[in-house]
C-alpha positions as CSV (number, residue, x, y, z in Angstrom):
1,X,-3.4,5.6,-22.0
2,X,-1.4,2.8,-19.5
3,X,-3.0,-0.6,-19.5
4,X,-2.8,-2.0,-16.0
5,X,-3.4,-5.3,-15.1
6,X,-6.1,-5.9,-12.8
7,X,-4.6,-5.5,-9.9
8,X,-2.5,-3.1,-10.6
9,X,-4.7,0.7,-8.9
10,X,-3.6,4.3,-10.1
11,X,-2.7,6.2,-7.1
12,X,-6.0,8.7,-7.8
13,X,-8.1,5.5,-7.6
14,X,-6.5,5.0,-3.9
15,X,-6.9,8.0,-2.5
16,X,-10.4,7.8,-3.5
17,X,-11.0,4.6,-2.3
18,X,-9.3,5.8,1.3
19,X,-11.3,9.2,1.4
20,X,-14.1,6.5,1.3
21,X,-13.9,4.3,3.8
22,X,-13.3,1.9,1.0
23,X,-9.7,0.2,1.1
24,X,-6.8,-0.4,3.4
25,X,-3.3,0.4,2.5
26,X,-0.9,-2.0,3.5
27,X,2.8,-0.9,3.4
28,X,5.1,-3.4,2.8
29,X,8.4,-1.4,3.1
30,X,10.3,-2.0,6.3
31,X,10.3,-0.3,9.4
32,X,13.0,2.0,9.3
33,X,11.2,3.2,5.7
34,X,8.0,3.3,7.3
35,X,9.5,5.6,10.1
36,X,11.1,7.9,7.7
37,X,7.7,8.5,5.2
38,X,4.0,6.8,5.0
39,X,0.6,7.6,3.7
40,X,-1.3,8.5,7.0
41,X,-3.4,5.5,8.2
42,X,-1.9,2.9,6.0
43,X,-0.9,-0.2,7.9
44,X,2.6,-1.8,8.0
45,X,3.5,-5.4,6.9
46,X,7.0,-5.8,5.7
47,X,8.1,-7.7,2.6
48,X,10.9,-9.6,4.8
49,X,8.4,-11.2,7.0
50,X,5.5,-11.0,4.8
51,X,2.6,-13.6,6.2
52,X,-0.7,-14.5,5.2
53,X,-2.2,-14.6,8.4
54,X,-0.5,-11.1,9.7
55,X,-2.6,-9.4,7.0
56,X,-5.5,-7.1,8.6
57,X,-8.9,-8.4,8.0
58,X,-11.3,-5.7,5.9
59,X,-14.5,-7.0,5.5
60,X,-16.0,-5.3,2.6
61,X,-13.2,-3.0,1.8
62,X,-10.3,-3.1,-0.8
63,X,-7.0,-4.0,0.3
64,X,-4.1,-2.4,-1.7
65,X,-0.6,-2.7,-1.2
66,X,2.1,-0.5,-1.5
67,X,5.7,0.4,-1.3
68,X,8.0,3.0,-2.7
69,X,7.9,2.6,-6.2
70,X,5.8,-0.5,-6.7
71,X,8.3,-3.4,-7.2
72,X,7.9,-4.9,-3.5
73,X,4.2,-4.2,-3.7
74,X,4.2,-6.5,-7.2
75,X,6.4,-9.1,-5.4
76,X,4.2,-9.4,-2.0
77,X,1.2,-9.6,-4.2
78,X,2.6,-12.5,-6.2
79,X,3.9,-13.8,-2.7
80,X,0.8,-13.6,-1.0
81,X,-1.4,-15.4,-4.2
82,X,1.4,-18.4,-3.7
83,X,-0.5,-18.1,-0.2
84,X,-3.6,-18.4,-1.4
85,X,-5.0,-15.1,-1.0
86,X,-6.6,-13.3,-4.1
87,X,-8.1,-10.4,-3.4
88,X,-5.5,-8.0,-3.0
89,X,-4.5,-5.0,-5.1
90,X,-1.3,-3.5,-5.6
91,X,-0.7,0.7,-6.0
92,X,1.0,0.9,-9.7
93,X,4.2,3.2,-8.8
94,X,4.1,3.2,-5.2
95,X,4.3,6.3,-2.6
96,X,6.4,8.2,-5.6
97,X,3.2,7.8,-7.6
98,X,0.4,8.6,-4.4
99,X,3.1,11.8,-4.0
100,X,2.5,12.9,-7.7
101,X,-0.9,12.5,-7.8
102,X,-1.4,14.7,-4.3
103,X,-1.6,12.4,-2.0
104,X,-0.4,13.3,1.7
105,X,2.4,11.3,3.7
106,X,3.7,12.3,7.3
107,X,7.7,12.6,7.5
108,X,9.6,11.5,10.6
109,X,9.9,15.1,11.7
110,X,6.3,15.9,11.2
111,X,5.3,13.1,13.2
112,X,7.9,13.9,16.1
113,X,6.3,17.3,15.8
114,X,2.9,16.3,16.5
């Protein structure tokens, strides 16, 4: 079994959280990434101009970040503690992991398609 620091979230534990109504998922890959692949209703915030005060406010839900493999997320996190904010969770592997574990993502010609 993986020990995971605490705010480190298995992709499973996401997806839960989202088929909830329990947690936001804040991307924090760039734009042109963001285009190309995201996990439907996550929210973009990229790493390069990562603020504080941009991040959306979730009153009683989770907020989780994520990238592609789970370094940026892990970097943001630790940027955005230096910030002062503390109650933010990070998806351990990124959207390789939420892919493994089932999770849906619209591609840039699926959503030109809809």
């Amino acid at each position: 079994m993986t020990v995971q620091s605490p705010v480190t979230v298995a992709a499973e534990a996401v997806q839960a959280w989202l088929a909830a109504g329990e947690a936001i998922l804040i991307d924090v890959r760039e734009p042109d990434e963001y285009a190309d692949e995201y996990i439907p209703g996550s929210v973009l915030l990229p790493l390069s101009t990562l603020d504080a005060t941009a991040l959306p406010a979730t009153p009683g839900k989770r907020r989780v970040l994520q990238c592609l493999t789970g370094k940026r997320s892990a970097i943001a996190l630790a940027r955005l503690a230096e910030q002062g904010v503390a109650d933010l969770l990070h998806l351990d592997g990124g959207l390789l992991a939420w892919k493994i574990a089932g999770g849906k993502t619209i591609e840039a010609d699926e959503a030109v398609a809809a």
